[in-house]
C-alpha positions, 0 to 999 in steps of 0.5 A: 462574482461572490454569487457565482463564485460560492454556487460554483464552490457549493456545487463541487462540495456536493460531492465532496467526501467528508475527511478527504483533502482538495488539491489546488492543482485538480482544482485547476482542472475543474476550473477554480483558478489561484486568484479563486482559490485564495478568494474562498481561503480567505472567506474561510469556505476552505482552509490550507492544508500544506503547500497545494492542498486545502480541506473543508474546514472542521473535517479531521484529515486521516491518511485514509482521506489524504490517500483517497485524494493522491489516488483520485486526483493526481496521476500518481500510483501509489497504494497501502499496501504489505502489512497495512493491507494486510491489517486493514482486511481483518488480520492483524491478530496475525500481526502487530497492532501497536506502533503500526508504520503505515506501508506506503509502496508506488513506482521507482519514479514516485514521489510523495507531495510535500503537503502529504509529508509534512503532516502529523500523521499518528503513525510512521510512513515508510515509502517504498518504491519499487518495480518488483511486481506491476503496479496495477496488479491484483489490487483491492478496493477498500472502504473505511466509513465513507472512504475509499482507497486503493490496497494490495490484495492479501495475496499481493500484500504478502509478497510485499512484506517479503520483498521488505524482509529482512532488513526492513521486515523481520522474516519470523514475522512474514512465516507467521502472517503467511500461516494464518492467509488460509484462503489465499486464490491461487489463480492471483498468486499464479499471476503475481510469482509469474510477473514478480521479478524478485527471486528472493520474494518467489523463493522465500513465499513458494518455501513458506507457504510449502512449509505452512502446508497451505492447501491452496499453493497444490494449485499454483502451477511451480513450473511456469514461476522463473525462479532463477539459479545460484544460492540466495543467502538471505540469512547469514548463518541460517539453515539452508533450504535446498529445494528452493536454494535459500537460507532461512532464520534457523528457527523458521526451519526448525519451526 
């Protein structure tokens, strides 16, 4: 049995990605039953990493690696994205660099496991879960070393820091990352305001980007973006944008 046991092992850690976690669950389902599980703890193949959770022994687990395994191995959607997609694709110059919380966003229905949580993570997680684009749209696949996680496009990433502003993310903040996305793709803009169901983020990102005189947004068809009716106050005692009937932090008007 202890043969058979460690070939099997040897051959599913073959394929293993240095730096990502095991789930005792999608073990499972490759056919290493409990009683088999707690064998190689025991003989020390594997050590725990939190409640259903195990890792190699001596690899260094970052929230990369613990990403890539909710991604691969669960059926959960969950994806980096707002500024750490942002930041993770090259802008932070355009952003915060220091104390940086990482910017978890899945489905209304999606829960992070306990092993993930209760981790020492360097960083602040925030959790976001909301339904206010598709979960599967316009994603964008990231490599860090050998790893690979799933992230939000730049154009999807910033819709999502204004679905956060103003009280989660401060909206001088999202101005002055939208003024430095030059290159933003039109055709992927038009399918995320098209399928957004968050007037606020629609109106305060087609103002922004108008205000920034992006090149690419004379591409993006404004006529088939549902952009509601009624006043949105998004600021108390800011300046109000009649075009896009919105009031804004005074000094991005004056801007």
């Amino acid at each position: 049995m202890t043969t058979n046991s460690n070939k099997k092992l040897m051959n599913l850690l073959s394929n293993h990605v240095p730096g990502t976690v095991l789930l005792a669950s999608w073990l499972e389902k490759k056919g290493f039953s409990r009683e088999l599980q707690k064998y190689y703890l025991k003989s020390g193949w594997l050590q725990s990493y939190g409640v259903g959770a195990l890792k190699r022994p001596n690899e260094n687990v970052q929230w990369t690696g613990a990403l890539n395994s909710l991604q691969s191995q669960t059926g959960l959607s969950v994806h980096a994205g707002g500024l750490t997609s942002i930041s993770l694709q090259g802008f932070s110059h355009y952003a915060r660099i220091k104390n940086e919380p990482l910017y978890l966003f899945s489905p209304k229905y999606g829960n992070l496991p306990m092993w993930f949580l209760s981790q020492e993570w360097s960083t602040q997680i925030i959790h976001v879960k909301t339904k206010f684009l598709p979960s599967d749209l316009a994603m964008y696949d990231f490599s860090r070393d050998v790893i690979k996680i799933e992230i939000s496009s730049l154009e999807r990433a910033i819709l999502e820091c204004l679905y956060l502003t103003p009280n989660r993310f401060d909206m001088m903040e999202c101005f002055q990352i939208l003024e430095g996305l030059v290159n933003l793709r039109p055709k992927i803009l038009q399918e995320l305001l098209e399928n957004c169901n968050s007037i606020k983020v629609k109106r305060l990102f087609l103002y922004m980007a108008s205000k920034a005189n992006h090149q690419w947004l004379d591409f993006v068809d404004q006529s088939n973006i549902d952009l509601g009716t009624g006043d949105r106050v998004i600021t108390k005692g800011g300046a109000y944008i009649s075009q896009f009937k919105i009031s804004v932090p005074k000094e991005i008007a004056e801007k």
